[in-house]
C-alpha positions in Angstrom: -6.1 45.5 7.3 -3.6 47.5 5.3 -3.8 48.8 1.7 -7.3 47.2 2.5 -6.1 43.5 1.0 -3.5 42.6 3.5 -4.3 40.4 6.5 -3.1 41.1 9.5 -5.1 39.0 12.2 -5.1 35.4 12.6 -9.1 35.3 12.2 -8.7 36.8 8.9 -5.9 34.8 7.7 -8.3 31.5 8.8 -11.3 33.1 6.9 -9.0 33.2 3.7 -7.9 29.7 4.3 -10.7 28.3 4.5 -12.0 30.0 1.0 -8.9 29.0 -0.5 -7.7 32.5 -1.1 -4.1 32.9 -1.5 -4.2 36.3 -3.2 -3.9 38.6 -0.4 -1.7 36.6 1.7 0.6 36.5 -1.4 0.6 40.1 -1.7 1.5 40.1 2.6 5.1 38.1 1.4 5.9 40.0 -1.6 5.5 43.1 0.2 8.3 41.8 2.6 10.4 40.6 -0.6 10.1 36.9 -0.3 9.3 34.9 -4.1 5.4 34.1 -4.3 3.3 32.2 -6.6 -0.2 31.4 -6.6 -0.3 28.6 -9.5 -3.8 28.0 -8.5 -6.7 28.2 -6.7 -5.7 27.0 -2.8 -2.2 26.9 -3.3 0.7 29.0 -3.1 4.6 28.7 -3.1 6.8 31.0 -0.8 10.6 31.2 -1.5 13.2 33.2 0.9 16.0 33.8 -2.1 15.9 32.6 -5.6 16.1 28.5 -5.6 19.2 26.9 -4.2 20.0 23.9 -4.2 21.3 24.0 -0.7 17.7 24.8 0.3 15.2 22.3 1.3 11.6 22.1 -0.5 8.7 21.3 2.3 4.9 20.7 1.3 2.4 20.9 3.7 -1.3 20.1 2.8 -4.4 20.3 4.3 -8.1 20.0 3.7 -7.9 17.1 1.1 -11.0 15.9 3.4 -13.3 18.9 3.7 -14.5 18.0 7.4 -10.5 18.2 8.9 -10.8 21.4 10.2 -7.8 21.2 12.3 -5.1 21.4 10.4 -6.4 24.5 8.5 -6.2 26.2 11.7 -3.1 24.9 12.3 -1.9 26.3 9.0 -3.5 29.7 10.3 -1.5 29.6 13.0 2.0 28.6 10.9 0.9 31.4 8.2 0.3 34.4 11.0 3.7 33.1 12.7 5.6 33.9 9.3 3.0 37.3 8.4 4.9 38.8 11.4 8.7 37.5 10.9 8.4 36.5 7.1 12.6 36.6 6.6 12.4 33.7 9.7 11.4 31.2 6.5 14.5 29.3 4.9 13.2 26.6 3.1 11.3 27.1 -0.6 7.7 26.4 0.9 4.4 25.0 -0.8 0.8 25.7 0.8 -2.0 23.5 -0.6 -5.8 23.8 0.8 -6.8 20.5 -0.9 -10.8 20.6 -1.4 -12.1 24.3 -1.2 -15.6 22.7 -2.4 -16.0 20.3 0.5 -14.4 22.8 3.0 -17.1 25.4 2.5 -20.1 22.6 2.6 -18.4 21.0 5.8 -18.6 17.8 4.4 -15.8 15.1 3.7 -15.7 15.6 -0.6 -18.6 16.8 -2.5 -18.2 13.3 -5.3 -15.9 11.0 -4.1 -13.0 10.8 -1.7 -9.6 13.0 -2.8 -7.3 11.4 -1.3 -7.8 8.3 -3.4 -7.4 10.3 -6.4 -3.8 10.5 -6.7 -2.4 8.6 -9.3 -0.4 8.7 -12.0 -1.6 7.9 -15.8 1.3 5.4 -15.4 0.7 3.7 -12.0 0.7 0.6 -11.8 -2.7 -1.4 -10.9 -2.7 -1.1 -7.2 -2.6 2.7 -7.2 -5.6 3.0 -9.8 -7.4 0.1 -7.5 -9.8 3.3 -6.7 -9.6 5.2 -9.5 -13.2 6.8 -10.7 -14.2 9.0 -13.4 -12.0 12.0 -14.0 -15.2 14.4 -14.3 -15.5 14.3 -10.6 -14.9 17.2 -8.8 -12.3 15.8 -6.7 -10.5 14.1 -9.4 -10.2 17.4 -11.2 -8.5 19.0 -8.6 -6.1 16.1 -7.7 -5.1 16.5 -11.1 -4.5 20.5 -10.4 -2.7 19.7 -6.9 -0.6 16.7 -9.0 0.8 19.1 -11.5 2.1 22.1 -9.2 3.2 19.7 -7.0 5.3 18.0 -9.6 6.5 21.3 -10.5 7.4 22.4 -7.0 9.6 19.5 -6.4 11.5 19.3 -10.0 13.5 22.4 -8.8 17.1 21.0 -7.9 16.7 21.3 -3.4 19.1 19.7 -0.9 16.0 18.1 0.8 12.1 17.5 -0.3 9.4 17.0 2.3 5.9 16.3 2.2 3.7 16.6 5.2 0.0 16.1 4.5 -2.4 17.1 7.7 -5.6 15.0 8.0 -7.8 14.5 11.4 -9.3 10.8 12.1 -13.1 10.0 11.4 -13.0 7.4 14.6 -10.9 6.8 17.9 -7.6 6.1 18.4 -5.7 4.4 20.5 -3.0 6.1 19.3 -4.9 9.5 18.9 -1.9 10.8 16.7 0.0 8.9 13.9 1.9 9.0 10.7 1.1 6.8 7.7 4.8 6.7 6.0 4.8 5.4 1.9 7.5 2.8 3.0 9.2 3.2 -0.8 11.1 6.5 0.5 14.5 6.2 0.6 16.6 5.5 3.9 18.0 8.4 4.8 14.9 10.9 3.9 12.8 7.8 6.0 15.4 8.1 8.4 15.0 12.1 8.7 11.0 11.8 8.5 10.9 9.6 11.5 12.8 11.4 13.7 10.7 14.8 13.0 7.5 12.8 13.2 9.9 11.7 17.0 10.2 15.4 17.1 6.9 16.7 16.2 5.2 13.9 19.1 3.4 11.7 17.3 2.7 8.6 19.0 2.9 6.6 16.7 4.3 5.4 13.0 2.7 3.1 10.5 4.9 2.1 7.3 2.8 1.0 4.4 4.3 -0.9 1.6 1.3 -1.3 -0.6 0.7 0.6 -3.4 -1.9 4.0 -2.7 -3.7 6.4 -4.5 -3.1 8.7 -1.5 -1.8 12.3 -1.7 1.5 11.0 0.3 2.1 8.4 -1.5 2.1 9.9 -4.9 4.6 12.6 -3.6 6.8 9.9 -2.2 6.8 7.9 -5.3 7.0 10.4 -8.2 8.4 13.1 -6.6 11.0 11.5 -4.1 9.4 13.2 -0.9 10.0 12.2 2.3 6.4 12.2 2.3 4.1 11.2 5.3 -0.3 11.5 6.2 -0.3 12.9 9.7 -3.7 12.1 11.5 -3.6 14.4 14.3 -6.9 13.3 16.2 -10.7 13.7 15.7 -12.5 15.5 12.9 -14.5 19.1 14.6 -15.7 22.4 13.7 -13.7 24.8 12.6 -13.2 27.4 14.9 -13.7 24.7 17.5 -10.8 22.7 17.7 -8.5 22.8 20.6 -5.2 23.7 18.9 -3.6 23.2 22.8 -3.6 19.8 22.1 -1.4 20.0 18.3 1.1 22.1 20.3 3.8 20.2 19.7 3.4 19.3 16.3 2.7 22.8 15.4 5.9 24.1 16.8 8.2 21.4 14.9 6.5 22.1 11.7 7.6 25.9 12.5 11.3 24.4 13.4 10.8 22.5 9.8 10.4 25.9 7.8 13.0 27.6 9.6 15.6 25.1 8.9 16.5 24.3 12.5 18.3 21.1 13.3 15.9 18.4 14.8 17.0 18.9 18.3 18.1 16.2 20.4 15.5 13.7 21.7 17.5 12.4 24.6 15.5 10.3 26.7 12.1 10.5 24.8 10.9 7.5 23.6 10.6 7.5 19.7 6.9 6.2 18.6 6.5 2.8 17.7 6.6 1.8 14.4 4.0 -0.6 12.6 4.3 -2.1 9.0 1.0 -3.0 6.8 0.3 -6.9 7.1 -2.6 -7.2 4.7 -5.0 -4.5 3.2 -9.0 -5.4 2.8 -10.3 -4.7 -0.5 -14.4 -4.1 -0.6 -15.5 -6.6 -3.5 -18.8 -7.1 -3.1 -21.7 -5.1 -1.6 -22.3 -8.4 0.8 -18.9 -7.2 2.5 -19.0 -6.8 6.4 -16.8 -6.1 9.0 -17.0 -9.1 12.2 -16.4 -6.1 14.8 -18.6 -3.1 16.1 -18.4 -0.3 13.5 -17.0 1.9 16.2 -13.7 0.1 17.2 -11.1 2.1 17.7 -7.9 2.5 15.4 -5.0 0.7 16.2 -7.5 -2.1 18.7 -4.8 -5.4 18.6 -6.9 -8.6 17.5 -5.0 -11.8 17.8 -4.4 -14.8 15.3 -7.3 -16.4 13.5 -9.9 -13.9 14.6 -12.2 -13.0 11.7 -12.0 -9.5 10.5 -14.1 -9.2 7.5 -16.1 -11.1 5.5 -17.2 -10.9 1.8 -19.1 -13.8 0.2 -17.1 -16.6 0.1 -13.4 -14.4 1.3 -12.5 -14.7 4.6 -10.4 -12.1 5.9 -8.3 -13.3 9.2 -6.0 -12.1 11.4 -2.5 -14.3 9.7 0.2 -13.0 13.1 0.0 -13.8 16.8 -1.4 -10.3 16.8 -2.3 -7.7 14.0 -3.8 -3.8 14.8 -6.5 -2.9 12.8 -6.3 1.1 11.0 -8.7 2.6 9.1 -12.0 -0.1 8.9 -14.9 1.3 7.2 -17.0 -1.2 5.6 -19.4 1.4 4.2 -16.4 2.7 1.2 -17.3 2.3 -2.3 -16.9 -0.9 -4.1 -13.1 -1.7 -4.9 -11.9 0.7 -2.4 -9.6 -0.3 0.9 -12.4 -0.9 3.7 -8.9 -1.4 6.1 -5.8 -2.2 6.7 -3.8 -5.1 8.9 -1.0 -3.6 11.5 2.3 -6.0 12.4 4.5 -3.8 14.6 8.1 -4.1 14.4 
């Protein structure tokens, strides 16, 4: 350590992350002369210069789901990268450990899930679909990450970006993907795509429905190019085999260091899948007409039966649909899964 508050080692810089503390990592980039603020617990805003507009504004968030230990690490990693060459950071940058609660109890939230907590007082009905209580703890803090975030992006930038690190509860078939709010406009869409291209994920899905995610609510009232990465399983902290996030790792370092998204030649960009139809849990008789462990993005093909719940049918409506996210055991009201077409 120096001056006895300054990290220096990536363990220590992981400890911090994981107990939200910003503090001494701030002190770590003032020290070096870059523009910090700490607007709240688990979050912190680095800028190279005073704003400009000619700089972009990137977000990256992790731990919204307590259990995704993976993406804290790879924060770690992206946060010891910059400790040692902080002036190698060009864009006005936003940290956000999402759910310091859940993180330290290793569970997914401690009330409800946060990342269906992002809405604003104005959305329309589809975003406030899951709405709950606001005296939940992770309603509180949505409302905390909302505000700086809002703040963050208001400054006048040449580009805003939002990338928001999450790890899946099941398989995959595609065991990394991109969940893109489909309202973005073209050429930020355009941009995300090829970075998600860049940063190997294997594949894309564009959702059109209205969300109460953290992405979504970024994309829509902020004007992000704003995206949930799932970057395989949920594990242990400490545990997780970073080897296989290599490559998105390294283009999230080429994001905050302004480089140019390099040339992708011959590799295949991932394919891209739009939402068909979203299954809303109405009842408590709802059930899913597949093993609870299928894996995401399993192709069914037309008329097979997908859910059921009382007298609604859900069915497959295209030659063939991919299902993403089914969990029949959500609260009541809440998305138990959504339909994929590809394009």
């Amino acid at each position: 350590m120096i001056d006895g508050t300054i990290p220096v080692t990536r363990s220590e810089i992981l400890r911090l992350l994981v107990h939200a503390e910003f503090m001494p990592i701030a002190h770590r980039f003032r020290s070096a002369g870059l523009a910090v603020s700490v607007p709240a617990e688990g979050i912190m805003q680095i800028a190279p210069t005073l704003d400009l507009p000619t700089q972009a504004a990137v977000l990256i968030s992790v731990g919204v789901h307590g259990d995704e230990t993976a993406p804290i690490e790879m924060l770690a990693q992206l946060v010891d990268h910059l400790i040692a060459d902080p002036h190698e950071l060009k864009v006005n940058l936003m940290l956000v450990v999402g759910n310091p609660a859940a993180i330290a109890q290793g569970k997914r939230c401690i009330d409800v899930d946060m990342n269906r907590q992002f809405y604003s007082a104005q959305g329309d009905p589809g975003e406030m679909k899951n709405a709950v209580n606001k005296s939940t703890l992770e309603a509180r803090r949505a409302d905390i990450i909302m505000r700086s975030t809002a703040e963050f992006f208001s400054a006048a930038c040449a580009e805003k970006w939002h990338l928001d690190l999450h790890t899946a509860i099941r398989a995959s078939l595609y065991p990394t993907f991109a969940v893109v709010p489909d309202l973005i406009a073209p050429s930020a869409k355009r941009a995300l795509i090829g970075w998600l291209a860049d940063a190997g994920l294997d594949a894309v899905v564009m959702n059109s429905t209205a969300a109460s995610t953290y992405s979504s609510y970024s994309a829509k009232y902020c004007g992000a190019a704003s995206s949930t990465l799932e970057l395989g399983r949920i594990g242990v902290i400490g545990q997780n085999d970073l080897r296989l996030l290599a490559q998105p790792q390294a283009a999230l370092l080429r994001l905050i260091h302004a480089e140019p998204l390099p040339d992708l030649g011959s590799r295949q960009a991932p394919p891209v899948f739009n939402v068909a139809q979203e299954m809303i849990k109405r009842s408590d008789a709802f059930t899913m007409a597949f093993d609870h462990s299928i894996p995401n993005f399993t192709a069914m093909q037309y008329g097979t039966v997908i859910a059921i719940d009382g007298a609604l049918v859900y069915r497959v409506r295209h030659a063939e649909e991919w299902v993403l996210f089914p969990n029949p055991d959500v609260a009541l009201g809440q998305r138990a899964g959504l339909m994929l077409v590809r394009q």
